[in-house]
Backbone as CSV, one residue per row, in Angstrom:
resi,resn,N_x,N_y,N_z,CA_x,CA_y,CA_z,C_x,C_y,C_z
1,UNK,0.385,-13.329,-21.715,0.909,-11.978,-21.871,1.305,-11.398,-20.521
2,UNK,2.276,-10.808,-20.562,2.745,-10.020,-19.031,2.040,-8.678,-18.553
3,UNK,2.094,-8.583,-17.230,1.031,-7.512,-17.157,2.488,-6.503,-16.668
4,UNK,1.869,-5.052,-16.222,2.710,-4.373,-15.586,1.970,-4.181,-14.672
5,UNK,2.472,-3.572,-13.465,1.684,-3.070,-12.293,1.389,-1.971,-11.868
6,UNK,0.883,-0.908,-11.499,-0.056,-0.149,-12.023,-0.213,0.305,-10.504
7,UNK,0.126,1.724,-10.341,-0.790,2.449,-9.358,-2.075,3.339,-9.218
8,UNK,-2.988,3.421,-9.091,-3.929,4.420,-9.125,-4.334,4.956,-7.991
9,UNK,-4.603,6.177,-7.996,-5.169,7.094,-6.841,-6.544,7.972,-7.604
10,UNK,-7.329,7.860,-6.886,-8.831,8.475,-7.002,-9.572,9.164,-5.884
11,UNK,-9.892,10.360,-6.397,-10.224,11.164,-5.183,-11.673,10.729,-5.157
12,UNK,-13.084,11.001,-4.217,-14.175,10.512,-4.361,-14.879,10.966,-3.152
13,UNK,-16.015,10.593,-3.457,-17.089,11.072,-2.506,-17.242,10.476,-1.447
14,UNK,-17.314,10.780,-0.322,-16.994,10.184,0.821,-18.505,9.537,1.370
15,UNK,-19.371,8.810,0.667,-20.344,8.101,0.674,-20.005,6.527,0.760
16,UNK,-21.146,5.927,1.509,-21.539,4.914,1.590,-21.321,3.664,0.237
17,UNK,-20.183,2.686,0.305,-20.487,1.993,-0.889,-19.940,2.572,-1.932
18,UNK,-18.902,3.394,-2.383,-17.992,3.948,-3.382,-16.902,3.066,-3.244
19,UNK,-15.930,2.167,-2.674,-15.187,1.915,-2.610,-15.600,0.338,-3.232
20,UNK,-16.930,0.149,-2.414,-17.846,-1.169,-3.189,-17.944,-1.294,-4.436
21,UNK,-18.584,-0.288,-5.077,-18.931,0.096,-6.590,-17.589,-0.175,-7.193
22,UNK,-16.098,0.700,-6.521,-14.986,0.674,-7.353,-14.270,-0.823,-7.573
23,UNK,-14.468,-1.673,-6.131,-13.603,-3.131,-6.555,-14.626,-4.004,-6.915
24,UNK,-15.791,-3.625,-7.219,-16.852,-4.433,-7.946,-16.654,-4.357,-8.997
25,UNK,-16.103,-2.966,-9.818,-15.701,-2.446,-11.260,-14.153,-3.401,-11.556
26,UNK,-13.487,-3.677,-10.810,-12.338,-4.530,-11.314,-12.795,-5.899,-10.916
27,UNK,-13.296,-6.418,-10.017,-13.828,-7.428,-9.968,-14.236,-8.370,-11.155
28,UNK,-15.372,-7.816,-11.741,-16.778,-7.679,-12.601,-16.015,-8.115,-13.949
29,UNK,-14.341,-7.153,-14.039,-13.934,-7.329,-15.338,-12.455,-8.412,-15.141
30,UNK,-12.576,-8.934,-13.934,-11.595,-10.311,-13.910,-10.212,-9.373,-13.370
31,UNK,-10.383,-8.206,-13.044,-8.728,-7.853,-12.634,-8.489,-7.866,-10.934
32,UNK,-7.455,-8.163,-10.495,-6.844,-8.244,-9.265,-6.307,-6.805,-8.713
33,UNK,-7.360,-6.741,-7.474,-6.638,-5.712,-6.903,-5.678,-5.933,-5.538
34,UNK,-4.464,-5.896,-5.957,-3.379,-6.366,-5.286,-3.407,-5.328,-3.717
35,UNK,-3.417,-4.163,-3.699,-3.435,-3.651,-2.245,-4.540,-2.334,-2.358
36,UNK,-5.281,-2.055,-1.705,-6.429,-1.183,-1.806,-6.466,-0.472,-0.616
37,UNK,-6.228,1.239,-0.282,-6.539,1.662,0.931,-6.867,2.750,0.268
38,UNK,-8.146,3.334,1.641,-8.676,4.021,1.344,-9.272,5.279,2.737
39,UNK,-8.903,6.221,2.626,-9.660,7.452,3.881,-10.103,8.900,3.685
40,UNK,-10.553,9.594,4.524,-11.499,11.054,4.472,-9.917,11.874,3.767
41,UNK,-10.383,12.821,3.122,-8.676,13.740,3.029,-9.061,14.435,4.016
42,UNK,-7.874,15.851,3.691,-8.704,16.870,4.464,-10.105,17.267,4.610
43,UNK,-10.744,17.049,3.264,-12.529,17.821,3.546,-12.947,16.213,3.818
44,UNK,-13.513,16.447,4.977,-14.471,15.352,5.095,-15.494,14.578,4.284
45,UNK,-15.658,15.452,3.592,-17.031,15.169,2.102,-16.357,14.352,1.386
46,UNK,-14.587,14.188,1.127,-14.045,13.383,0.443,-13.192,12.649,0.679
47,UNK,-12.909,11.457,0.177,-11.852,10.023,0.677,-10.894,9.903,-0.681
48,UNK,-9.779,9.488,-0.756,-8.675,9.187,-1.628,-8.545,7.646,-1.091
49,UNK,-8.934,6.742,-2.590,-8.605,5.566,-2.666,-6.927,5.128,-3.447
50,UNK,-6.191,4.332,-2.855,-5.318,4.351,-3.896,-5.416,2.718,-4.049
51,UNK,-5.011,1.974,-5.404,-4.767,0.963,-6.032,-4.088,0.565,-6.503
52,UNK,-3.634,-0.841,-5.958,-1.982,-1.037,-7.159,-3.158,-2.288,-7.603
53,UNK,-2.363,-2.665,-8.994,-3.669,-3.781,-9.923,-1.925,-3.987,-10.699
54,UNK,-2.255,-5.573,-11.719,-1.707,-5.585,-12.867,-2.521,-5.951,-13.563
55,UNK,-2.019,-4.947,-14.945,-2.849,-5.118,-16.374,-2.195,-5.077,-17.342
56,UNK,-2.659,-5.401,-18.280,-1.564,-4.679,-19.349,-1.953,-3.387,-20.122
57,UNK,-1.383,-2.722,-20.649,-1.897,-1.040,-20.460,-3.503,-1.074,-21.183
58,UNK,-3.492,-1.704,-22.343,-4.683,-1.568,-22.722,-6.289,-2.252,-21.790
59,UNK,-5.862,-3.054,-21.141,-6.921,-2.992,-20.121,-6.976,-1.798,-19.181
60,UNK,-6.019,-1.406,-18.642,-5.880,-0.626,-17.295,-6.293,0.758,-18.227
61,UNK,-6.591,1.294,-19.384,-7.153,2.193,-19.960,-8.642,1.958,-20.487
62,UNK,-8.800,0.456,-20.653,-10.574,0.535,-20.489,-10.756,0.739,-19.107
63,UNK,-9.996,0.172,-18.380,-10.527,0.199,-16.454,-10.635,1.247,-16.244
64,UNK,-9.635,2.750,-16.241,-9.418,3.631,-16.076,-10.790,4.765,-16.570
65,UNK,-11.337,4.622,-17.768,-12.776,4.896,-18.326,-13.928,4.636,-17.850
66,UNK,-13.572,3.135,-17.192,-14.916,2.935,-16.253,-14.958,3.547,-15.171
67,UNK,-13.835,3.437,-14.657,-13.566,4.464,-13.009,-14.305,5.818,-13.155
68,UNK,-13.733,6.422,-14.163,-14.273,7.621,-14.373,-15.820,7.925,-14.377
69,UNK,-16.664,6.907,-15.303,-17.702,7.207,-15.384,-18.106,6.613,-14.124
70,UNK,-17.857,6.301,-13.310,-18.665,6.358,-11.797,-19.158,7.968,-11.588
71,UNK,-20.085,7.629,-10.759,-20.805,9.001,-10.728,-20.240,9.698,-9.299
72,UNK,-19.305,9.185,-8.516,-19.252,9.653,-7.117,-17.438,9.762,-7.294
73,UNK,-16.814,9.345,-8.320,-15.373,9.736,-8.521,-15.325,10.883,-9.097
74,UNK,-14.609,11.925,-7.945,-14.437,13.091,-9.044,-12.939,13.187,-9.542
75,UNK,-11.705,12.323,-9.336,-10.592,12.892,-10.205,-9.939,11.434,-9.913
76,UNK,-9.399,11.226,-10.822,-8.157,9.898,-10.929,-7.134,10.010,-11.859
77,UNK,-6.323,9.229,-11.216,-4.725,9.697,-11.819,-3.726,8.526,-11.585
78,UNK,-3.026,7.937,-12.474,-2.161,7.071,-12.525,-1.027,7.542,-11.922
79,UNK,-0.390,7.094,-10.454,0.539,6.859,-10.140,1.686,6.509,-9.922
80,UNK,1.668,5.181,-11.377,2.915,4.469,-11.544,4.275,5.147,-11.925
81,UNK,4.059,6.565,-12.622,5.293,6.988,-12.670,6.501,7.670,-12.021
82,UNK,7.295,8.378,-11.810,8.129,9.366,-11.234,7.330,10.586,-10.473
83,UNK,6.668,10.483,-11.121,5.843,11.651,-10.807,5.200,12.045,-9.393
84,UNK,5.208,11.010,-8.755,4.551,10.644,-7.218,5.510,9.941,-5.984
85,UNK,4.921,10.518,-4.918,5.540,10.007,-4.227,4.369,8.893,-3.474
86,UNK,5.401,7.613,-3.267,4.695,6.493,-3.185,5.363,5.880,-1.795
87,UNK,4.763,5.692,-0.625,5.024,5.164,0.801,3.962,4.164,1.269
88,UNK,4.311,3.390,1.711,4.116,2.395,2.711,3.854,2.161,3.649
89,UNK,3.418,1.064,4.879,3.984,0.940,6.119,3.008,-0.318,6.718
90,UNK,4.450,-0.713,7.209,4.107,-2.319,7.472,4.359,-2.410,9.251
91,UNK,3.758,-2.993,9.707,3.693,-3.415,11.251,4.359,-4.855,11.197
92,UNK,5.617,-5.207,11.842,6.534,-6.206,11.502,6.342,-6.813,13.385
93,UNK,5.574,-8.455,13.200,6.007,-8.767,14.361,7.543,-10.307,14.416
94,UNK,8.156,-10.146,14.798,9.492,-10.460,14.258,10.154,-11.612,15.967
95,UNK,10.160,-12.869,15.464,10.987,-13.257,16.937,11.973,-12.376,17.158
96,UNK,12.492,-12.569,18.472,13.354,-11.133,19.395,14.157,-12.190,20.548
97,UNK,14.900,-13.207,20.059,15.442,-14.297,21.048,16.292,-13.236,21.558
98,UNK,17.028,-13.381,22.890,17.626,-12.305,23.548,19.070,-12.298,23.057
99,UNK,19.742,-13.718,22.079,21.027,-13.699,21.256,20.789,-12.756,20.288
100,UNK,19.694,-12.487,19.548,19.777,-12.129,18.192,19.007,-10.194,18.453
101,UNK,18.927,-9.473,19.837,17.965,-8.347,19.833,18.818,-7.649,19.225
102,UNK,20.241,-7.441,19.359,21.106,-6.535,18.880,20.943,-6.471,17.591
103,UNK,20.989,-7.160,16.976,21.042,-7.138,15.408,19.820,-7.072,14.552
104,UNK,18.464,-7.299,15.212,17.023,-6.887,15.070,17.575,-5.352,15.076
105,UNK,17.638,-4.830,16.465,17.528,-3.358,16.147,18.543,-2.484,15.423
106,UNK,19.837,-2.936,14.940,20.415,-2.543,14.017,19.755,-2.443,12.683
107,UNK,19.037,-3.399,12.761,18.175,-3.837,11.331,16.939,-2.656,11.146
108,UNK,16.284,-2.790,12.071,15.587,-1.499,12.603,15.469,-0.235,12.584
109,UNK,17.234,-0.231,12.937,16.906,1.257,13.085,17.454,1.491,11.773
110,UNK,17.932,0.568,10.669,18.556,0.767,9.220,17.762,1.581,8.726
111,UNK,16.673,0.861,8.569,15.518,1.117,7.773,14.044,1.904,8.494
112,UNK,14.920,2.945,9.288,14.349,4.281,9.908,13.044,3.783,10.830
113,UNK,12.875,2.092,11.147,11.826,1.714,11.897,11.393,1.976,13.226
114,UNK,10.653,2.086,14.120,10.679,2.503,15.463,9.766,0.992,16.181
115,UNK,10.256,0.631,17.079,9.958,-0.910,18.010,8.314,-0.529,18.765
116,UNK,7.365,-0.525,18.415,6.136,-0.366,19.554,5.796,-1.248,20.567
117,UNK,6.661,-2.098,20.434,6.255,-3.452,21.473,7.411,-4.110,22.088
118,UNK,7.658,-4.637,23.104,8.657,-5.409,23.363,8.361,-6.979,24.311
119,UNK,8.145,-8.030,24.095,7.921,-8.482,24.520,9.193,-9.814,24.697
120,UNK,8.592,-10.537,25.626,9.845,-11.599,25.950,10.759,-12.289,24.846
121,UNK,9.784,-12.647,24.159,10.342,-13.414,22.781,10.008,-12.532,21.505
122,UNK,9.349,-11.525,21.370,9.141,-10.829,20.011,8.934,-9.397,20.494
123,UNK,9.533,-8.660,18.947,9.436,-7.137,18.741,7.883,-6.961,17.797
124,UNK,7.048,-6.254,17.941,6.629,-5.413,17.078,6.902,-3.928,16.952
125,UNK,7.046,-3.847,15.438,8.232,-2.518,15.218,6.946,-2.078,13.981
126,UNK,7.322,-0.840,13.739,6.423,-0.188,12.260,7.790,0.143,11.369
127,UNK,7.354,0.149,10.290,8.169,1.099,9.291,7.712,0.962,8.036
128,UNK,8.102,2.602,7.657,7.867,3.184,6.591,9.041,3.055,5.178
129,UNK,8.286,2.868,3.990,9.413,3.193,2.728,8.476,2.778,1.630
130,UNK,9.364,3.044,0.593,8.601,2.130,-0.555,8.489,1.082,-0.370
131,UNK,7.645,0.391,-1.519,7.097,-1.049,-1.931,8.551,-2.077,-1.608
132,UNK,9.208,-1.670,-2.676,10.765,-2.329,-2.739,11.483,-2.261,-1.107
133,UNK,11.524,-1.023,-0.235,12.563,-1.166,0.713,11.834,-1.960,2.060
134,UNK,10.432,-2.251,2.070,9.446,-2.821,3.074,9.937,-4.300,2.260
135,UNK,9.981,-4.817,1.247,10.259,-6.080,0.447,11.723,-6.837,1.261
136,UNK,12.763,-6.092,1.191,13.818,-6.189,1.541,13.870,-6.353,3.141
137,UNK,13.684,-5.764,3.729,13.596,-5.541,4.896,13.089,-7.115,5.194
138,UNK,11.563,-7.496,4.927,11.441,-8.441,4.886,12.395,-9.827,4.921
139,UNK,12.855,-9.578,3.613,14.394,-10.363,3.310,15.012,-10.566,4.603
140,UNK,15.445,-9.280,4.910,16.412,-9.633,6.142,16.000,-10.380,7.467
141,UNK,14.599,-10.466,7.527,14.085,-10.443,8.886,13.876,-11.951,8.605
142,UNK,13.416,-12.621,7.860,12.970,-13.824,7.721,13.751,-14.620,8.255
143,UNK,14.924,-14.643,8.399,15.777,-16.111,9.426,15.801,-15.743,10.597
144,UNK,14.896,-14.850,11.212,14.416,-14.401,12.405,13.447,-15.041,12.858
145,UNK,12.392,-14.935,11.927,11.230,-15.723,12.015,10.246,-14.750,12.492
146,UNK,9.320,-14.201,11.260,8.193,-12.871,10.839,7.045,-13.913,11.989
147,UNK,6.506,-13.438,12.985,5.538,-13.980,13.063,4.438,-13.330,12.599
148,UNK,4.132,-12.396,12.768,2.801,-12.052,11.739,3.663,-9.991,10.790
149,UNK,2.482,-10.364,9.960,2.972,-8.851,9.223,1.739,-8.200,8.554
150,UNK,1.464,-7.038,8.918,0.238,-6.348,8.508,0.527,-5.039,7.886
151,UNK,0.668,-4.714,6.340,1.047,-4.218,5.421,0.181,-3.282,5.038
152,UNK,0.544,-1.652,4.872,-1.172,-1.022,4.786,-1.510,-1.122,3.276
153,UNK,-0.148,-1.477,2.048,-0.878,-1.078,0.714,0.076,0.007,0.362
154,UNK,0.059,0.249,-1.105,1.247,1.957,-1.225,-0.213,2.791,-1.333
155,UNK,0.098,3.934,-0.265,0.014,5.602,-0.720,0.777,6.443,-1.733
156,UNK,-0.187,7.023,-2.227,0.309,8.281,-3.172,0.014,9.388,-3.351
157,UNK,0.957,10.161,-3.227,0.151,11.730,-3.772,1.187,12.257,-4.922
158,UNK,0.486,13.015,-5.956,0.907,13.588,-7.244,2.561,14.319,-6.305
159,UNK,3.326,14.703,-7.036,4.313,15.796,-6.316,3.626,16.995,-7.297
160,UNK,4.370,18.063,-6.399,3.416,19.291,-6.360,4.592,20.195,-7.238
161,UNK,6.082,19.611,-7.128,7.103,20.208,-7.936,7.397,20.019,-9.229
């Protein structure tokens, strides 16, 4: 059966071992959590986890029940729709031969990236977008030759409009 993929965001108590409890809860029931980040919000007392998983809906609505009854989650909310805005950001270290820099940073600066590094033979650059435009980007960079890539996971927050 095909799954769909699935965002979740959960606000929570900014204790010891909540984030444990939560991928122990998908764990426990055989589901994959594909990218997981998690930090303090504004009040320190609380952290926003977000989750992308695939399920197919009727699992991801028993999952969604268990989340809840944790005792240290106080609000969760499915992300996958329109409804949110959903960002990224990947740290791209990318060969940088001195034939090909021009067209790295065209590439670069396409996709609104900024270079933090410059070194003899390689760029490390950051950038931000959705799931899909960090995917692509990718695409392009690969006959470059990615030497390493450190991806934070999608963020989300509800829109407020």
């Amino acid at each position: 059966m095909d799954q769909d993929k699935y965002i979740l965001t959960m606000l929570v108590e900014n204790e010891p071992g909540v984030t444990a409890r939560i991928a122990g809860l998908f764990a426990g029931r055989g589901y994959n959590i594909e990218t997981i980040c998690g930090a303090p919000t504004a009040n320190p007392k609380m952290s926003r986890i977000t989750i992308t998983t695939k399920a197919r809906p009727l699992q991801l609505e028993q999952c969604m029940k268990q989340i809840k009854r944790l005792v240290n989650v106080i609000k969760l909310r499915d992300m996958t729709g329109e409804k949110a805005v959903k960002r990224e950001m990947a740290l791209i270290c990318v060969k940088a031969k001195p034939e090909s820099r021009e067209e790295l940073k065209k590439i670069i600066k396409a996709f609104e990236g900024r270079i933090m590094d410059k070194g003899p033979l390689y760029y490390i650059f950051e950038v931000t977008g959705n799931e899909n435009a960090i995917d692509g980007l990718l695409a392009l960079l690969e006959p470059f030759g990615i030497k390493k890539l450190a991806r934070s996971g999608v963020l989300a927050l509800y829109k407020e409009s």
